[in-house]
C-alpha positions as a Markdown table, in Angstrom:
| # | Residue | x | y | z |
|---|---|---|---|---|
| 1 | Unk | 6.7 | -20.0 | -25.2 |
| 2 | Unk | 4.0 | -20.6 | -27.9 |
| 3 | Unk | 1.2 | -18.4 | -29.1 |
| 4 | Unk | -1.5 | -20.5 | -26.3 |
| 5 | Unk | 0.6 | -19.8 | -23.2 |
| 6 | Unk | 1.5 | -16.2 | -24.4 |
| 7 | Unk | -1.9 | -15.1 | -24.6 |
| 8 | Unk | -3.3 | -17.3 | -21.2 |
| 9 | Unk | -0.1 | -15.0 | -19.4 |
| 10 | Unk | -1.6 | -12.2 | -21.4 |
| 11 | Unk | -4.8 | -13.2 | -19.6 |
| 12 | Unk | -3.3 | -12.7 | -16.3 |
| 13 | Unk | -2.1 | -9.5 | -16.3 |
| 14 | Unk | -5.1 | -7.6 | -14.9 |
| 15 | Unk | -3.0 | -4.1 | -14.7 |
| 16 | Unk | -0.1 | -3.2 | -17.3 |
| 17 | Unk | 0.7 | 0.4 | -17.1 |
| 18 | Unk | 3.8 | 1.8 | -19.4 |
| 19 | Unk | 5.0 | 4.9 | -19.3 |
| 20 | Unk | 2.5 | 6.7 | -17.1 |
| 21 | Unk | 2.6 | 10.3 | -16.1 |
| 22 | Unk | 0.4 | 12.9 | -14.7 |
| 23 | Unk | 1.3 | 16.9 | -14.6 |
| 24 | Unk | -1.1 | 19.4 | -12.9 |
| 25 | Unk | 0.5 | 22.9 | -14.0 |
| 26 | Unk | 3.9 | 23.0 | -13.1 |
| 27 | Unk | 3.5 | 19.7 | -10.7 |
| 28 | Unk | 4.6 | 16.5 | -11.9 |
| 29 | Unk | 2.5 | 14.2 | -9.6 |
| 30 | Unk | 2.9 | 10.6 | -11.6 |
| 31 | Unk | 6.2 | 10.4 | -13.5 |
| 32 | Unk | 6.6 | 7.8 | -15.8 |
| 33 | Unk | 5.3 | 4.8 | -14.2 |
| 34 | Unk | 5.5 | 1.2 | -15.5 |
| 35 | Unk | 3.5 | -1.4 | -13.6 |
| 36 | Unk | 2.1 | -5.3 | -14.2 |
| 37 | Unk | -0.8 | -6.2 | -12.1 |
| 38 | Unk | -1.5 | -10.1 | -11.8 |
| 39 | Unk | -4.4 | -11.6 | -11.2 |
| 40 | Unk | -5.0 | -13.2 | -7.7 |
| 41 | Unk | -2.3 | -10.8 | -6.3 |
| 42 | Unk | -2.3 | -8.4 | -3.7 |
| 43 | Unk | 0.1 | -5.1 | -5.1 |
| 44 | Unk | 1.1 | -2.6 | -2.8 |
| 45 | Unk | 1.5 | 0.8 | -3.2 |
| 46 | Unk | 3.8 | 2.0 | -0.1 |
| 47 | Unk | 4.7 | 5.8 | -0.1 |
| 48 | Unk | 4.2 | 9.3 | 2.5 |
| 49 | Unk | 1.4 | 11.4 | 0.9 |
| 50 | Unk | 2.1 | 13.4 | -1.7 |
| 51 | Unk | 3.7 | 10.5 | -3.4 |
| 52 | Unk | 1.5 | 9.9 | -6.7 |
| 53 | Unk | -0.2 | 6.8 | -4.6 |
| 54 | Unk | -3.9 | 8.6 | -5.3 |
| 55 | Unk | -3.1 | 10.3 | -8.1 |
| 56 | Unk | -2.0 | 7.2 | -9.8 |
| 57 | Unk | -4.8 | 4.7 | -8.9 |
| 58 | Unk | -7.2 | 7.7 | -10.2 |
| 59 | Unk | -5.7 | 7.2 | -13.5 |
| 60 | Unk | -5.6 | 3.5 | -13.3 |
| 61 | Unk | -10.0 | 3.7 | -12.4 |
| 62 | Unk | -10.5 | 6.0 | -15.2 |
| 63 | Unk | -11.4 | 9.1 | -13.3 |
| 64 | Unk | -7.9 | 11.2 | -14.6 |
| 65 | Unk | -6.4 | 10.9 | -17.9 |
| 66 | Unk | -2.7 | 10.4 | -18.0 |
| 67 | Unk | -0.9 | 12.9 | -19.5 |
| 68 | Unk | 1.0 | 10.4 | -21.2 |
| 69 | Unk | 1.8 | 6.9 | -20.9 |
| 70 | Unk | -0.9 | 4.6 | -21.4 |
| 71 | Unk | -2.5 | 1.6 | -19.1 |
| 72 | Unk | -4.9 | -0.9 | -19.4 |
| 73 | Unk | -6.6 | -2.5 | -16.8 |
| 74 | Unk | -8.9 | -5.7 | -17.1 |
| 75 | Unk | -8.5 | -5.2 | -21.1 |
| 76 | Unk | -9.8 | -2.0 | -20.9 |
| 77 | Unk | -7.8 | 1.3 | -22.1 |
| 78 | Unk | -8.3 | 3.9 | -19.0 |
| 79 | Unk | -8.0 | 6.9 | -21.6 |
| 80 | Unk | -10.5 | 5.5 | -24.2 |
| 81 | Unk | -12.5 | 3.2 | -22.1 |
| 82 | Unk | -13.3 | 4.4 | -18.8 |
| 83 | Unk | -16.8 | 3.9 | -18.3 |
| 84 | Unk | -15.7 | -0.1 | -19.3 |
| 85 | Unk | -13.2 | 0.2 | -16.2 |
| 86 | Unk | -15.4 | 1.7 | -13.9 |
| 87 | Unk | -17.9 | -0.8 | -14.2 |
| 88 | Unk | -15.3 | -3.9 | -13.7 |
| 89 | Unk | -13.6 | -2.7 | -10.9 |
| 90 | Unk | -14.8 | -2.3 | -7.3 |
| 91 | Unk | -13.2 | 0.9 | -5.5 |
| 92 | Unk | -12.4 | 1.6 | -1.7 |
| 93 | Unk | -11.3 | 5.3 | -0.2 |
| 94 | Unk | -10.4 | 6.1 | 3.7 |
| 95 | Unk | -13.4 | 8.2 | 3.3 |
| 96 | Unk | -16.6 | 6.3 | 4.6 |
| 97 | Unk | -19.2 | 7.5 | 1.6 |
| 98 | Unk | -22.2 | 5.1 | 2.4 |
| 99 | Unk | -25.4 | 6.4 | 3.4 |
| 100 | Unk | -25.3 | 6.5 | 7.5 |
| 101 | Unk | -28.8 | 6.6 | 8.2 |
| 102 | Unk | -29.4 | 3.6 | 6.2 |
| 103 | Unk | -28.4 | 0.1 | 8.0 |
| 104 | Unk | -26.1 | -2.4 | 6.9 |
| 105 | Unk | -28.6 | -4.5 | 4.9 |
| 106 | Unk | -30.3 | -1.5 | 3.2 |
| 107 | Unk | -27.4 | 0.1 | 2.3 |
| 108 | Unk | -26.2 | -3.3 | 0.3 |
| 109 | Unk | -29.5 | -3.1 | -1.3 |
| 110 | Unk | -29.0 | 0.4 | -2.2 |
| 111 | Unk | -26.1 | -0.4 | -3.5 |
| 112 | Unk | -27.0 | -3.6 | -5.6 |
| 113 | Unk | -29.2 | -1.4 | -7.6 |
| 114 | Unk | -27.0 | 1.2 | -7.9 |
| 115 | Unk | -23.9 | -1.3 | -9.5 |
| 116 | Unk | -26.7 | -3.0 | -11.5 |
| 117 | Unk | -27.5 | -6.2 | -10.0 |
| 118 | Unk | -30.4 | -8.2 | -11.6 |
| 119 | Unk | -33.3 | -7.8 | -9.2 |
| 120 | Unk | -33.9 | -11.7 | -8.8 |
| 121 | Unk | -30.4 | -12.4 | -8.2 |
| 122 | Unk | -30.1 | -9.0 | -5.9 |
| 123 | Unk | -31.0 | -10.6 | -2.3 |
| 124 | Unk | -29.3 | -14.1 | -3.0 |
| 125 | Unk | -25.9 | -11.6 | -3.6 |
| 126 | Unk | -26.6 | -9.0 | -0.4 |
| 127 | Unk | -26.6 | -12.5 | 1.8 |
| 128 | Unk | -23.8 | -14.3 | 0.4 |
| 129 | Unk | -21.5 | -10.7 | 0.5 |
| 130 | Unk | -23.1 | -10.2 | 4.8 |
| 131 | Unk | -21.8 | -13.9 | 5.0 |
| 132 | Unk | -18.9 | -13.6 | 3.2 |
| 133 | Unk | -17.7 | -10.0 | 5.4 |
| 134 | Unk | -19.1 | -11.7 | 8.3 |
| 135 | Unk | -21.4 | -8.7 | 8.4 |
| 136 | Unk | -24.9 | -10.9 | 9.5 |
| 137 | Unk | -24.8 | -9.5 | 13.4 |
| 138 | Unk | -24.7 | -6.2 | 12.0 |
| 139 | Unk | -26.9 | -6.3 | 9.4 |
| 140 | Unk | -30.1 | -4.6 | 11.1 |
| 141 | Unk | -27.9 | -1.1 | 12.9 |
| 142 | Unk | -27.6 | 2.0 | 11.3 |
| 143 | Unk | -24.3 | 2.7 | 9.2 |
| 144 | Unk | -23.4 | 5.8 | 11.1 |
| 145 | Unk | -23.5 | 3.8 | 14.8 |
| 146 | Unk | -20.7 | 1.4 | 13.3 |
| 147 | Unk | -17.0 | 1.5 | 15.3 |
| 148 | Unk | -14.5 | 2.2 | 12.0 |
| 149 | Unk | -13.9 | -1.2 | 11.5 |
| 150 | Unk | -17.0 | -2.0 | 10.3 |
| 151 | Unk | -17.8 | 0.9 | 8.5 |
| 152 | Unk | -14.9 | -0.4 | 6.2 |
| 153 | Unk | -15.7 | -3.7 | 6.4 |
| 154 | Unk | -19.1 | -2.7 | 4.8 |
| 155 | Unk | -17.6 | -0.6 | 2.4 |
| 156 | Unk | -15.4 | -3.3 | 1.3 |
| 157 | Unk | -19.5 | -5.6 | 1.0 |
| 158 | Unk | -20.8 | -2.6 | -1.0 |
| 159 | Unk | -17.7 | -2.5 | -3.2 |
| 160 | Unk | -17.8 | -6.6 | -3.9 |
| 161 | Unk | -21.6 | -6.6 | -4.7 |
| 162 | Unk | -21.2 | -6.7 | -8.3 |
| 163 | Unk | -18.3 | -9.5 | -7.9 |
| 164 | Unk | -15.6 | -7.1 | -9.6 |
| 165 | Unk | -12.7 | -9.2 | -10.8 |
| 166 | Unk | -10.5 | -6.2 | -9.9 |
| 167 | Unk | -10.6 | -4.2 | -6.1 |
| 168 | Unk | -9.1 | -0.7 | -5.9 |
| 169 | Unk | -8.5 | 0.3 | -2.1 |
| 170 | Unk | -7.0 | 3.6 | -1.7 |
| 171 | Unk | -5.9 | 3.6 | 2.0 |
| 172 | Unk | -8.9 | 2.1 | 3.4 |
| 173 | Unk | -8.0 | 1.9 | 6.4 |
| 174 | Unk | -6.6 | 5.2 | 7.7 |
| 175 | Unk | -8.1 | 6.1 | 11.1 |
| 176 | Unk | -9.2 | 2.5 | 12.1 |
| 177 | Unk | -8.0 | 0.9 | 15.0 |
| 178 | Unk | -4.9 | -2.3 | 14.4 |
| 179 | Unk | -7.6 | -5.0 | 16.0 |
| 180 | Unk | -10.0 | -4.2 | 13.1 |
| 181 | Unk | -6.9 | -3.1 | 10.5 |
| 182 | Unk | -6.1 | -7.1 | 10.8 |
| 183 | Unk | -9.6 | -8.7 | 10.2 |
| 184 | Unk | -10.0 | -6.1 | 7.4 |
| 185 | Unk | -6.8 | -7.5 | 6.3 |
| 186 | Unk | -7.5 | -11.4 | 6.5 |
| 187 | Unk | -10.7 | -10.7 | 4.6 |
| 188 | Unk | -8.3 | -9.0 | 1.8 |
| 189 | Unk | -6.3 | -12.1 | 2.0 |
| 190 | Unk | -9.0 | -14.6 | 1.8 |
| 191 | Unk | -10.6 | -13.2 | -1.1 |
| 192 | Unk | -7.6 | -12.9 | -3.5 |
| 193 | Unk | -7.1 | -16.7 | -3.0 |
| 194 | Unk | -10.0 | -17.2 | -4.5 |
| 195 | Unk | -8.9 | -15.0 | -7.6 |
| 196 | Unk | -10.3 | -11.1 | -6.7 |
| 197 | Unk | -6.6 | -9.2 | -7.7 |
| 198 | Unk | -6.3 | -6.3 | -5.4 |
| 199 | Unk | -4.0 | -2.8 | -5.4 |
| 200 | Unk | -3.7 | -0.8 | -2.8 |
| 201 | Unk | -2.1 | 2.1 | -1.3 |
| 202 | Unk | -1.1 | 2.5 | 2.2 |
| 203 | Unk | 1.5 | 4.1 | 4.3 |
| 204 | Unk | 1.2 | 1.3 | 7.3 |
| 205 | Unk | 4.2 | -0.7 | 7.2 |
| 206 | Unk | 2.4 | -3.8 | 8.5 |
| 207 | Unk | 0.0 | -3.3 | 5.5 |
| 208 | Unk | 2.8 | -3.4 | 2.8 |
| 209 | Unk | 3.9 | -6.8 | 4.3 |
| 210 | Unk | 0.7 | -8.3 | 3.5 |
| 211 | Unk | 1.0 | -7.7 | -0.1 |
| 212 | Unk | 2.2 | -10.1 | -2.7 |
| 213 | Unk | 4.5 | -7.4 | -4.2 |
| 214 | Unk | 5.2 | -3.9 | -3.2 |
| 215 | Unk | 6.2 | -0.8 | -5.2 |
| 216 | Unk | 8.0 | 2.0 | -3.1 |
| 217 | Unk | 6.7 | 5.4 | -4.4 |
| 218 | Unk | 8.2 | 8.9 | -3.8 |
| 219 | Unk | 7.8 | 11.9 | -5.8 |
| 220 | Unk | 5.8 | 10.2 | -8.7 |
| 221 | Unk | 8.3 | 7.7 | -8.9 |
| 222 | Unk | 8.1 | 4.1 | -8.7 |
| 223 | Unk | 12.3 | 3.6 | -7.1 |
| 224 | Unk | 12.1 | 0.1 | -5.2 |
| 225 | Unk | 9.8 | -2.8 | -6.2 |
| 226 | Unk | 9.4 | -6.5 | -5.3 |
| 227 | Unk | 8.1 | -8.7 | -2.1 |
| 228 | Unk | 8.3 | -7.8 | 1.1 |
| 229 | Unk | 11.0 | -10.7 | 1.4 |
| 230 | Unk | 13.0 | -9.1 | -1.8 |
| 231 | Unk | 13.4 | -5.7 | -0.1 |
| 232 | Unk | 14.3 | -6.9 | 3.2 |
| 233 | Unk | 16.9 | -8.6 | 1.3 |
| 234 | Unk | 18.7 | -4.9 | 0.5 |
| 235 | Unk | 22.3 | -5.6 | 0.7 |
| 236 | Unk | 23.4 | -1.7 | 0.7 |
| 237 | Unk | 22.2 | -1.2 | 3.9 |
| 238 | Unk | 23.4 | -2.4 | 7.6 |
| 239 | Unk | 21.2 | -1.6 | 10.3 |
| 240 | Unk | 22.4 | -2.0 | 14.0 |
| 241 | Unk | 21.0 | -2.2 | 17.9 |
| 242 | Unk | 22.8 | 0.1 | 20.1 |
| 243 | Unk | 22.3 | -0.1 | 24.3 |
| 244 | Unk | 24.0 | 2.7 | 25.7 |
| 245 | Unk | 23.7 | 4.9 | 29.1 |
| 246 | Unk | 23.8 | 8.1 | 27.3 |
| 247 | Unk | 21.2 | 7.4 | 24.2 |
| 248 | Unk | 21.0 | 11.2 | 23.3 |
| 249 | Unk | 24.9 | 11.8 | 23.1 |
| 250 | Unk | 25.0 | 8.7 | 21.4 |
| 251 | Unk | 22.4 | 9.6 | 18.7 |
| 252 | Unk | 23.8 | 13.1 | 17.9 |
| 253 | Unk | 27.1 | 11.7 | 17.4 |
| 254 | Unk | 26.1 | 9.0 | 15.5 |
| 255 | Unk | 23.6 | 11.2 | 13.1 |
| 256 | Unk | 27.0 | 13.4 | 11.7 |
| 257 | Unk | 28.2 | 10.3 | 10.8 |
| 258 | Unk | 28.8 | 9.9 | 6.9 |
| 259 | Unk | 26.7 | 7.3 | 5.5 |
| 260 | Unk | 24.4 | 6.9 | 8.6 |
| 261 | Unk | 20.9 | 7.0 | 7.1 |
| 262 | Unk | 18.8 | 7.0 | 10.5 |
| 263 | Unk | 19.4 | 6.8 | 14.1 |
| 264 | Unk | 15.7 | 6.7 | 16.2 |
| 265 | Unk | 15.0 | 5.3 | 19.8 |
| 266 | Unk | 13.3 | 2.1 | 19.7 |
| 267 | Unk | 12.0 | 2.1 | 23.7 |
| 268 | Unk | 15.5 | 1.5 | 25.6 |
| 269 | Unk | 18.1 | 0.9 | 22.7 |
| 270 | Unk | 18.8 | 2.7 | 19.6 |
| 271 | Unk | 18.4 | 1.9 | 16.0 |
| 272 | Unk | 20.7 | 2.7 | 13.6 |
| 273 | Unk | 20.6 | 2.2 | 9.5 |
| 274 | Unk | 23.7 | 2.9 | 7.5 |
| 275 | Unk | 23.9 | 2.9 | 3.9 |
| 276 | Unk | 26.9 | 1.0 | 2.0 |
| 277 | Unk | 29.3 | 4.1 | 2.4 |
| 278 | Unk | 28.5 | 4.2 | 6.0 |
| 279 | Unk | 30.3 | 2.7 | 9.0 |
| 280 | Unk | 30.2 | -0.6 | 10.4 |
| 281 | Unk | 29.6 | -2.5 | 13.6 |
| 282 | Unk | 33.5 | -1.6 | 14.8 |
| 283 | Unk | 33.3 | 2.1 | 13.1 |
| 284 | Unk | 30.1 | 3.5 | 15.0 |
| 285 | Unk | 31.8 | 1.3 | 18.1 |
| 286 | Unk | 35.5 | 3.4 | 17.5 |
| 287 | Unk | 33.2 | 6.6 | 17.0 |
| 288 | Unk | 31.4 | 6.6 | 20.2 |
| 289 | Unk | 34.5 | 5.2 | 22.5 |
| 290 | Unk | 36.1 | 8.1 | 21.0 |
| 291 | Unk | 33.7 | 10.6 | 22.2 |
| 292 | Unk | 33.5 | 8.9 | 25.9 |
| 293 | Unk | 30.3 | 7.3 | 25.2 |
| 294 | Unk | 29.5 | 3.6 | 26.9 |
| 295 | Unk | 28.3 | 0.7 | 25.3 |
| 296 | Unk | 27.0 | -2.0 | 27.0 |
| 297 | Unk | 25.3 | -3.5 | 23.9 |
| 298 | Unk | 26.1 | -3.1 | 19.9 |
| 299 | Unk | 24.7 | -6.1 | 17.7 |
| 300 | Unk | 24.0 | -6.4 | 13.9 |
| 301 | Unk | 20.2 | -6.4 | 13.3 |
| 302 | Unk | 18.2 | -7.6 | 10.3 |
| 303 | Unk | 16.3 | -4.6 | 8.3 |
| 304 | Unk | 12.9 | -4.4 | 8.3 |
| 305 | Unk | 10.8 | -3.0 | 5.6 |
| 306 | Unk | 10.9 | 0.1 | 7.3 |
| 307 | Unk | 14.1 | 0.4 | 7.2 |
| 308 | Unk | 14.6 | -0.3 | 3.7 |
| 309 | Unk | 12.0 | 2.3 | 2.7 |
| 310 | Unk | 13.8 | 4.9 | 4.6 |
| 311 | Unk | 16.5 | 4.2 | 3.0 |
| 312 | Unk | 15.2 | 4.4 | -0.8 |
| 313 | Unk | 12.5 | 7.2 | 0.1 |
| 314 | Unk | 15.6 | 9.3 | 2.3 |
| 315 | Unk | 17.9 | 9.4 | -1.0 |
| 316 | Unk | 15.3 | 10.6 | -3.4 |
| 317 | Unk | 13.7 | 13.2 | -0.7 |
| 318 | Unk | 17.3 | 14.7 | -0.6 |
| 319 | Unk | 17.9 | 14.7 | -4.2 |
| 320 | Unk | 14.1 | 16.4 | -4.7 |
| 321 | Unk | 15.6 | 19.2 | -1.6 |
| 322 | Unk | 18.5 | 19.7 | -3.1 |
| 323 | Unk | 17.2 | 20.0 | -6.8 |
């Protein structure tokens, strides 16, 4: 590669994070993370709370200093230029922090001022952000009467008025119901094909498959990363559909297994995820027709990305109990 098409690459890498950590006392929250943000992409963070998820994107905006590694994000050092990142990136919490007795349209105009928006270019922005969020209808009610939906929505308006190349949504949409979770989403989608680069943190699986690329945290610790597709494609890990007339005996049995990683009701059959030391198809069949329990179904099943994060999250939680 020459000197030209190293430095466009360079270009693209909006995030690039080496090393990162973050202690609070005796609490390591972030522990050692190494990331590479692209531009145009949508990068997960998928992980229960308490995983670093918030912790880390707080480092990553320039609001908490690492206490060590070292990141960049649009160019910008987070620990020696954070007022350069603030002002480049557009950020997005669950909490809804806009002003609720303002409506839609003076809240955006609030806000314009507020990210420093030229005056004369101020109203031609607020219209083309309502348009672009599909936010006209609502443009005259009072933030605080908004369903959740739209309260995001318009936080998400507020967030783009400045046209930050870089959006930082830290599970925006906690609380809201799946109908407006999807919109939200297809507005994400839409405006990262036309070059915004967003991360974001979630813990709704149907979230983390709408990402580009995901990184599985636990513990501070980045421990599975790649595409939806690439994780899916886990090969230490079998996952099986079980029908059975006794589903309780069958699930107790089958959770003292070695090497079974979950066993859950899925309405009338029963999931069941073993790791590569676990049992197969004809083991967990042998196990249960030993214990004099029927099976009027068993089939291999594909793993979802559920699944797989069960599986990476369950070994680390155990190692973290057990150290």
């Amino acid at each position: 590669m020459n000197g030209a098409s190293v430095e466009a690459a360079d270009r693209d890498v909006v995030i690039d994070a080496r090393g990162l950590a973050r202690t609070f006392g005796r609490v390591q929250a972030v522990r050692g993370i190494d990331l590479a943000v692209r531009r145009g992409q949508i990068f997960g963070f998928l992980g229960p709370n308490g995983s670093g998820k918030s912790t880390t994107i707080r480092i990553l905006c320039g609001i908490l200093s690492p206490s060590s590694g070292s990141a960049t994000v649009l160019g910008h050092d987070v620990t020696r230029e954070p007022e350069k990142v603030k002002a480049r990136i557009g950020y997005m919490t669950q909490r809804f922090s806009l002003y609720e007795d303002l409506t839609v349209e003076e809240n955006l105009a609030f806000f314009a001022g507020v990210y420093g928006v030229p005056r004369r270019d101020a109203k031609e922005r607020i219209e083309e952000i309502i348009g672009t969020t599909k936010l006209a209808w609502k443009r005259r009610e009072l933030a605080g009467s908004l369903s959740g939906g739209w309260k995001q929505r318009l936080a998400l308006a507020a967030a783009l008025l400045h046209r930050p190349p870089l959006m930082i949504l830290d599970e925006p949409t906690a609380g809201v119901d799946p109908l407006s979770r999807r919109q939200f989403w297809a507005l994400v989608a839409d405006l990262a094909m036309g070059g915004t680069t967003f991360l974001v943190s979630t813990h709704y699986m149907d979230e983390a498959e709408r990402c580009h690329e995901i990184a599985i945290m636990v513990y501070g610790r980045i421990i599975a990363r790649g595409s939806p597709a690439e994780l899916v494609r886990i090969r230490d890990i079998s996952v099986f559909t079980l029908e059975t007339p006794a589903p309780r005996e069958a699930m107790s049995l089958l959770r003292a297994l070695p090497g079974v990683r979950q066993v859950a009701p899925f309405g009338p059959v029963v999931r069941v995820v073993t790791g590569s030391d676990g049992p197969r198809r004809e083991g967990i069949a042998a196990a249960l027709a030993a214990a004099g329990i029927g099976v009027l179904r068993l089939d291999a099943d594909a793993p979802s990305l559920e699944d797989v994060f069960i599986h990476h999250s369950g070994d680390d939680l155990r190692e973290e109990m057990a150290g």
